[in-house]
Structure formats: C-alpha cells, structure tokens
N, C-alpha and C positions, 0 to 999 in steps of 0.2 A: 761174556756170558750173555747169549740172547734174552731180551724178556725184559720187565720190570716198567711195564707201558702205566701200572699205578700213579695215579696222581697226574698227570700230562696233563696239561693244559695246552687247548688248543690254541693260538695266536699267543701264547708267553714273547712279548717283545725282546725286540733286539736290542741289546743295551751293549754296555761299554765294559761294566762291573756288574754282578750280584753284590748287595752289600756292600761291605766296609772290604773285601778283599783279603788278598793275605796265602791262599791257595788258589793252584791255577792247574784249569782240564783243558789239557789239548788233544790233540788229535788231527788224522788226515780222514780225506775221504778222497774213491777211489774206486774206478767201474770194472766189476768183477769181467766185462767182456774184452777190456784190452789193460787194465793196470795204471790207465792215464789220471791222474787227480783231474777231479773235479770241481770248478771254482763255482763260485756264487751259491751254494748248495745252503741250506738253515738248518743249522743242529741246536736244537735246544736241549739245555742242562736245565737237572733240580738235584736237590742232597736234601739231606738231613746235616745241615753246620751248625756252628756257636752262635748263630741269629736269628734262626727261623726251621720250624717242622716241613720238610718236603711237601707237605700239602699248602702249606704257605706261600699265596701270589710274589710274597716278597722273596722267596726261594730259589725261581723261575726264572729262566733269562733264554735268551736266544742272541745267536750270531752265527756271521756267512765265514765259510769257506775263503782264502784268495786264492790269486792264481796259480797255488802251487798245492790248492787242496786243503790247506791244513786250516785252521782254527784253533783260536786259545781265548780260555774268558777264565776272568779272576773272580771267585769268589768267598766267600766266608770257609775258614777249615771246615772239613766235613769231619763229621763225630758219628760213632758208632747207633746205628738203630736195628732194632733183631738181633742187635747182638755183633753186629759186622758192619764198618766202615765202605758203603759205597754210594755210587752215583747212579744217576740217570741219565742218559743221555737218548736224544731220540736225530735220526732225519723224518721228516713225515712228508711221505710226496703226494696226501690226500690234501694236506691241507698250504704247502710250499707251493701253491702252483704260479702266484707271484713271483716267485724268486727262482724259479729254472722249469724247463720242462715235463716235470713229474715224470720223467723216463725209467725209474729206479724205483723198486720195491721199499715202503715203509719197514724201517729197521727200528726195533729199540732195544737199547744195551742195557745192562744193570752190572758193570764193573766191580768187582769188592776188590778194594784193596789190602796190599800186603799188611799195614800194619794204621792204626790212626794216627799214628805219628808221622805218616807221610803228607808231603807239604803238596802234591800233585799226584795229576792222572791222566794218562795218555792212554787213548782209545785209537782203534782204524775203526772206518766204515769199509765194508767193500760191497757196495751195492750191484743190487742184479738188476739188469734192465727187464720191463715188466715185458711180458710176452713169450 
C-alpha cells in the first residue's frame, strides 16, 4: 500500500537493529525500467512495536540494499496502532543522495499486515527512474 510518509524522519540512521529485536522487515528493491535490483539504495523503517510509538527517534532505523537488492533489519515486534498491525517503510531519493544517484522516484509504503502475530514483513520496492 502506497503512503504512510507520517512520522519520517529525515537522516534516521543506519543501524544494525532497532531495539532489542525479535521481528524482521525485508524486502528487495528493484528498477521499474529493467527489473535489475538495485544495491546500495537506503530504506528506512519505523512501526508502532513493544518498545516505542512510531513517532519515537528510538523507532527509526535505516539500512542499504546489497548487491542483490534486498535488505533485512530486526526490530522490536510490531503491535497494532488504528487498529491494524503495520510498517513504514520509505526509499527517499531527496534525501539518499549520499548513498546512490537519486535516479528513482521517492516511494513510501505503509504495509498492514496479515495478522500481529506475524513475527515479519517483506516489502518490494520497484522504483521509477525520475524523468
């Protein structure tokens, strides 16, 4: 589900973990003009979990792409807010211009998932080259 740019903080650091861990959002990214993943790319995550309100710096994380596109960051479970279990995820190619050539369209997700009992969540990106 397109959307859900609430809350984004711009520069949310690259880290290793959000939190104490325990659930993991993966995903690929991936150029809408040929299909080829795209390494070094910066997707940042935020939730609502067991440790902190999505508006919470301590929420927030980022990490790259490798050379096969994909990405995975561990964070705290995510627990229901509105009512429904999901994520955030963003590429921002306004503010990534350190870490690849902003070639690609600003995307943000807002995933719900199936149930809050799920222990993960796998997103694609499939970016459109700007122009």
């Amino acid at each position: 589900m397109r959307g859900g740019a609430n809350n984004y903080r711009p520069g949310a650091p690259i880290v290793e973990r959000i939190g104490g861990g325990g659930f993991w959002t993966t995903g690929t990214v991936r150029s809408a003009r040929d299909g080829a993943p795209l390494a070094g790319r910066r997707i940042q995550v935020w939730a609502h979990t067991t440790e902190g309100n999505e508006r919470d710096e301590r929420s927030h994380g980022a990490t790259l792409t490798d050379e096969n596109g994909m990405f995975r960051l561990e964070m705290p479970q995510i627990v229901p807010a509105f009512g429904q279990p999901h994520g955030h995820l963003t590429y921002d190619s306004d503010y990534d211009s350190d870490y690849d050539d902003g070639g690609f369209e600003t995307v943000f997700l807002w995933p719900v998932m199936a149930a809050a009992s799920d222990t993960s969540l796998n997103v694609e990106f499939v970016l459109r080259p700007v122009g």
